[in-house]
N, C-alpha and C positions, 0 to 999 in steps of 0.2 A: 716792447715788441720790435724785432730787426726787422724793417724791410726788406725785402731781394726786388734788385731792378734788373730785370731783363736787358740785356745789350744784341744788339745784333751783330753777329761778325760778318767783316768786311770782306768780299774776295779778295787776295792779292790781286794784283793787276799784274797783265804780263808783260814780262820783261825780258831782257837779254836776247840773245838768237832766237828768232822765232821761226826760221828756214835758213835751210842752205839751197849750194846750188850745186854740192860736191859732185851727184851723179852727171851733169850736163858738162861740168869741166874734167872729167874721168875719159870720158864718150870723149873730148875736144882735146884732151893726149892719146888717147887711144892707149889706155889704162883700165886694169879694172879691178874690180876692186883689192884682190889678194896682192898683187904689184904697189896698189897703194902702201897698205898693211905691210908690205915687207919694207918700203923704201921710209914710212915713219915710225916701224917697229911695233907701231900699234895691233892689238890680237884681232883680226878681221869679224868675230862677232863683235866686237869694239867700236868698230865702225862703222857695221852693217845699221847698229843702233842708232848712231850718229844719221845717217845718210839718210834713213828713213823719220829722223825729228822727234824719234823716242827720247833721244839725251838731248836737251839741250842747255845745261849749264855745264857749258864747256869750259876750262881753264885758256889761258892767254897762251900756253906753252904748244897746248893740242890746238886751237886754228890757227897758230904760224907752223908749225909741222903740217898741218894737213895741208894750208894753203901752200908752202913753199916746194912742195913734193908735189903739186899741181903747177905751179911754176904761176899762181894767177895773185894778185892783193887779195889779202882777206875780206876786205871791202865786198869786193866781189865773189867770192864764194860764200859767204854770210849774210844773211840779213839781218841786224841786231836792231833792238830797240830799247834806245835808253830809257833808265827810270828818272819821271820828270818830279819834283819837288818840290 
């Protein structure tokens, strides 16, 4: 006779960018958001996603574009949180 053991799964834990700050440093160029979208090329439903924390596993390439066209450190327009180990 095989056993079957039940396992229970784990939530992942969250990690990476868990908010930005994109729309408050928008407001503080006095930018918005299509001006963003045109100055990092990115499609403004792209971002829209973005800004409201729908997407957050963002590449390394998209928040130094988004931060560098806000003119602010990533630091500061992301809030990330490392995964701990």
């Amino acid at each position: 006779m095989i056993s079957v053991i039940k396992v229970k799964k784990r939530k992942a834990k969250s990690e990476g960018i868990v908010s930005n700050r994109i729309r408050f440093y928008l407001n503080k160029q006095e930018m918005n958001q299509q001006e963003l979208a045109d100055i990092t090329g990115y499609d403004s439903a792209h971002l829209s996603r973005i800004i409201n924390g729908k997407l957050k596993n963002l590449t390394y390439t998209t928040v130094i574009d988004i931060s560098a066209a806000l003119k602010t450190p990533p630091s500061k327009v992301f809030i990330y949180k490392p995964t701990i180990k």
